[in-house]
N, C-alpha and C positions, 0 to 999 in steps of 0.2 A: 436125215430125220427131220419131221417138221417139227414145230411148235407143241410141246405134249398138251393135254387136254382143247385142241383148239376147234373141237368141236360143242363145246357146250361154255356158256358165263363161267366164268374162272371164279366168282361167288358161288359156285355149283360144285365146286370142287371139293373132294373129303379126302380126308388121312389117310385115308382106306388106301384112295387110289395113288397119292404122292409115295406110298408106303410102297405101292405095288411099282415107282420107279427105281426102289431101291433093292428090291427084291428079285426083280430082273436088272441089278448092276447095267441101268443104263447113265450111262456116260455124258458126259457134257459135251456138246456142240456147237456149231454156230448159232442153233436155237435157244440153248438153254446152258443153267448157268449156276452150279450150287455155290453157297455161300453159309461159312458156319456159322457165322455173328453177324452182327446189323449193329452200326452205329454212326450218328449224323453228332457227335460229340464234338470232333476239331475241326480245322479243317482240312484236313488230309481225307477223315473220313467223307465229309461232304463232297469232295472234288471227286473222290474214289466209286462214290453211291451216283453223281450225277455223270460221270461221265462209262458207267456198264449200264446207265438207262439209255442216254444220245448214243454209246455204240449200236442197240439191239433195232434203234428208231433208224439210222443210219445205213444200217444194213438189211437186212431180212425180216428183220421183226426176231421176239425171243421172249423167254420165260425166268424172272428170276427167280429164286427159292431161297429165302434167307432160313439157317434153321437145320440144315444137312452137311453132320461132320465128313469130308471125303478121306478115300483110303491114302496111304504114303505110299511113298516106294522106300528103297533103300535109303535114300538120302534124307529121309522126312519130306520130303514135297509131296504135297497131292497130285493125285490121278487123275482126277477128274473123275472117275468111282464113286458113288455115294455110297459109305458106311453105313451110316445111321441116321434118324433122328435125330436129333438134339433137343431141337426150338431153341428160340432166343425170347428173353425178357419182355412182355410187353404187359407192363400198368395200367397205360389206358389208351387202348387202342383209337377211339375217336379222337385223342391228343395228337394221337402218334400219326394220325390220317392226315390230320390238318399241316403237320410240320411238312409229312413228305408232300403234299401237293404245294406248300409253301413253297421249297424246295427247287421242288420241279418247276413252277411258275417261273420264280426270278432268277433259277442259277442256268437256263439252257436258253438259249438264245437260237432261232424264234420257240415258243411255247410247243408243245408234246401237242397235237391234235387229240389225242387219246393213250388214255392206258388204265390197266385196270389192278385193282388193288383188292387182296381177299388174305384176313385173318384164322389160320387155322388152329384151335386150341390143342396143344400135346400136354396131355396128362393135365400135371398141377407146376410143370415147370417154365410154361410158358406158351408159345404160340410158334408157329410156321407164317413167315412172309412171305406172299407170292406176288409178284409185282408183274404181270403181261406188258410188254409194249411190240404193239405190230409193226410194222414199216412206216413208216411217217410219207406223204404226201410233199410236206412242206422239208425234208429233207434236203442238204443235211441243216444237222442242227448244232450249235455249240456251244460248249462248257464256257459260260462265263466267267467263275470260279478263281480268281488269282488270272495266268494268261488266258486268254482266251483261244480253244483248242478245239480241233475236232475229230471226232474216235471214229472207228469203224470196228465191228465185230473180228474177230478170229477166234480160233476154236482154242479154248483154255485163257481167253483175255481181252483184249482191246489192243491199238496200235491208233498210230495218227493217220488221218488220212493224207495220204498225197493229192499234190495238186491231178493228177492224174485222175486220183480215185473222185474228186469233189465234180471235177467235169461229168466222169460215167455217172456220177449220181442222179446231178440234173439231167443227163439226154436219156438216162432210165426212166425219171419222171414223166417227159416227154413220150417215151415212148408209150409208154402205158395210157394216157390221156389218148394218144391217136390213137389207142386200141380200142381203147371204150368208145369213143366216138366213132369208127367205125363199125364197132358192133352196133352202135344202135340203128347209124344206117342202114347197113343191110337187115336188121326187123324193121323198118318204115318201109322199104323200099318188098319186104315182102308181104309187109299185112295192106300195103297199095296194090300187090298185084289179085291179093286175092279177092278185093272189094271194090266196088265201083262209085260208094258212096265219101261225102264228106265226113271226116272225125278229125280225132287228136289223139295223138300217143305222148304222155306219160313215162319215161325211164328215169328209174332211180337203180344207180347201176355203182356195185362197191371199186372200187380201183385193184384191191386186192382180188381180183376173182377167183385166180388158180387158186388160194386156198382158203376159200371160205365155200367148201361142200357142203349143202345142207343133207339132213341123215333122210328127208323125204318119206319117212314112213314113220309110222306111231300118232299114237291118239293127240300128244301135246303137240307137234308139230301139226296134224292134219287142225287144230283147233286155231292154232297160230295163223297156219296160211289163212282160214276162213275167215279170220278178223280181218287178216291186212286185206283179203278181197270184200269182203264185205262194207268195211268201213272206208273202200276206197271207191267201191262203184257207186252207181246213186242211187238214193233211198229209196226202199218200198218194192223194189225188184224183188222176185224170186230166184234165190240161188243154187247153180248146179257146179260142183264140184267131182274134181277127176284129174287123173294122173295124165300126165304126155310126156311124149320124148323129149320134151325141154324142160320138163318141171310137174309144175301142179298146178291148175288153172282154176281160176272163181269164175264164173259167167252166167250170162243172162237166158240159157241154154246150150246145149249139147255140139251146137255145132261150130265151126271154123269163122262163120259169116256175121255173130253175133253183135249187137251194134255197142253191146258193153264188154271187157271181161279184165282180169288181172291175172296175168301170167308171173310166177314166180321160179323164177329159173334154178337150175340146182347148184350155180355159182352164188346164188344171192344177190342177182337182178331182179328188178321189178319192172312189170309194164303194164301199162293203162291202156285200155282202147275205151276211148270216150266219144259219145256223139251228142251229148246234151247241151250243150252252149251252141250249135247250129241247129237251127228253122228252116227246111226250105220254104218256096214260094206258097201261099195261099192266097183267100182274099183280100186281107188286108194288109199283108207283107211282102217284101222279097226275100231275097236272100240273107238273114239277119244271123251275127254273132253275140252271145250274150254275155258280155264282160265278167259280169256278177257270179253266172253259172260257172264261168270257166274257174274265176277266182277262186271261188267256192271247195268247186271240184278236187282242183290244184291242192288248196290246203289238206284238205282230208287224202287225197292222193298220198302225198310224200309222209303228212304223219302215220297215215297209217303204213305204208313202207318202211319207217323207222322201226317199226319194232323187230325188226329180222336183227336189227343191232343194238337196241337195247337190250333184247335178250341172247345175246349173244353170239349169233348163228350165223353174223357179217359183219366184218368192221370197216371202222369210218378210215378216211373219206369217204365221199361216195357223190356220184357225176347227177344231176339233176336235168334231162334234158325235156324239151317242149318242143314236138312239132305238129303242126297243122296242117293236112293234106287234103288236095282239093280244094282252098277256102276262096280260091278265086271268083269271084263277081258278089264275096259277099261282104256285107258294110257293117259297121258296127250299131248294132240294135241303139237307139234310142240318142244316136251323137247328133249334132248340130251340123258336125261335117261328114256326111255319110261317102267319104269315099271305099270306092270298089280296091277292093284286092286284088294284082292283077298277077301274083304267084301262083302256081299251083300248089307246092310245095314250100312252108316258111319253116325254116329252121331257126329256131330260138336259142340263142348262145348259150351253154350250158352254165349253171352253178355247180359250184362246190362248196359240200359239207363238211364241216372236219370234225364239231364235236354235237352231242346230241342238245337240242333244247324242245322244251314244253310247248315252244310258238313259231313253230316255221313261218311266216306271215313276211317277218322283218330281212329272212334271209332267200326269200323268194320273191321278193321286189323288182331285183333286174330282170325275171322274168315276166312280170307285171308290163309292165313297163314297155318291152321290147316290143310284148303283144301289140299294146296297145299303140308303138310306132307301126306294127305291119298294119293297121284299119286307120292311119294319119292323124295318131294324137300324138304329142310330145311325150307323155307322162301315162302311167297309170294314177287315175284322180282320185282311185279308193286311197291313196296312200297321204299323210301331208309332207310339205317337204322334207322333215327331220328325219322320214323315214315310218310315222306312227300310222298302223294302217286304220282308217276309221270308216272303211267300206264304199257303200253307194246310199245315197236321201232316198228312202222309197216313195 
């Protein structure tokens, strides 16, 4: 079983539907996790609360539910059966927000990249806690709390990890990075064969792919996609939208050859095909790349790809890569040192995202940067060194 509701924001989530978990008596698993009370009081409680969060990060990713009495067996133990309803107590929920993200900050060693937190009101007795945490990237992670430990999921609880298990972790991390990176490969190496001109591709690609399915159909999502493509391609185009066998495509028309589009895969991948930061030859240029445009591009690119995960539909991490195809004998527009590019193909080391912010700017630097060593500058100069980006002098 996966993750229940992990197809829409877990703030999306209603009573209705937690209700219908209980109504079809489905059971706890490695996913998911009832619990009939919530309390961060001692700390037994707290080591208790932070270590079924680092298990669900640790392993699979998973669903907590504070707020649902489970059935007994003979003996009085739970089943892992959900009974009922319940809720537990909550005053003041924006109090209560603060503590657990308190919590979770200083008591898990490294920090949660993401999780998500959604208050549901039962009756006049209280609330339903649902606390999402997906797979963590930065894995494993651990309970600082008293010794310092590290859990793994099993079905009905938590256990420590062995050394065994802490190894698989990492070379699972590993693994996944060379997947993504190879997926994006082979889309460069296919949107090259079908073009004979110079561009740039764009990927913003989630790590968790297997499960983050987008539902692909419906008015809210077909309006979603049109943002992320819209506000990612470049201004003043006319946009044609349309379904493909790898997704749902934004583009500058109908066909395969287009010199703009943004492909949104139905893992919750994103791709860019860009040609606006190269010029070819005319009369008064050569071959010239446009820093500014690309920078530009760049920023609006990945923010508007973010929204596939702030609204829910992908979660972070997620791999940011940059490549350049064809860019050979061109120099960079307006440098002092206009050296020739003699790559056909630059691959720009990727970034990683873990949690969402307002200003991608400061976490797209190193690829600033890199660019700007493939055309023989040290540095990207829109940036100062502290990191604060402050553009180009017009």
């Amino acid at each position: 079983m996966m993750i229940p509701f992990i197809e829409k924001p877990l703030k999306d989530v209603t009573l209705v539907e937690v209700q219908g978990l209980v109504d079809r008596s489905v059971g706890e698993s490695l996913h998911l996790d009832y619990k009939a009370a919530f309390a961060l009081t001692t700390r037994e409680d707290q080591k208790e609360f932070l270590k079924d969060v680092s298990a669900f990060a640790n392993s699979q990713g998973g669903l907590l539910i504070y707020g649902i009495e489970e059935e007994k067996d003979a003996q009085g133990k739970n089943t892992g059966l959900p009974k009922r309803i319940l809720g537990v107590p909550v005053p003041n929920a924006d109090q209560l927000t603060q503590q657990i993200e308190n919590y979770l900050r200083d008591g898990i060693e490294e920090r949660l990249p993401r999780y998500e937190l959604n208050f549901i009101p039962v009756g006049t007795t209280g609330s339903l806690i649902l606390i999402r945490v997906p797979w963590s990237m930065r894995s494993p992670h651990m309970v600082k709390l008293g010794a310092d430990r590290l859990f793994k999921r099993i079905i009905g609880g938590c256990q420590n990890m062995s050394v065994g298990q802490i190894r698989d972790s990492v070379l699972q991390t590993q693994s996944i990075t060379e997947g993504v990176e190879a997926f994006i490969k082979s889309r460069v190496d296919k949107l090259r064969a079908r073009s004979g001109d110079t561009f740039l591709t764009v990927h913003v690609v989630p790590l968790q792919r297997e499960r983050s399915i987008l539902p692909m159909h419906g008015f809210t999502f077909e309006q979603l996609a049109l943002n992320i493509g819209g506000n990612g391609l470049p201004q003043g185009l006319g946009l044609n939208i349309r379904y493909t066998l790898e997704g749902y495509k934004v583009s500058q028309d109908l066909s395969d050859r287009q010199p703009h589009h943004c492909l949104i895969f139905r893992d919750g991948s994103c791709e860019y095909r860009d040609t606006t930061a190269f010029s070819e030859p005319n009369d008064t240029r050569g071959k010239s790349f446009y820093r500014q445009s690309f920078e530009q591009q760049l920023f609006r690119q990945v923010t508007a790809a973010l929204n596939l995960y702030s609204g829910g539909y992908a979660q972070l991490p997620a791999i940011v890569a940059v490549t350049l195809i064809r860019a050979n004998d061109f120099v960079l527009y307006g440098s002092y040192r206009p050296y020739k590019v003699e790559e056909d193909i630059c691959r720009i080391d990727p970034v990683l995202i873990t949690e969402l912010t307002p200003d991608v700017k400061p976490l797209l630097r190193p690829v600033c940067d890199m660019v700007s060593n493939v055309f023989g500058l040290s540095r990207a100069e829109s940036y100062k060194l502290d990191g604060i980006y402050v553009g180009y002098a017009r």
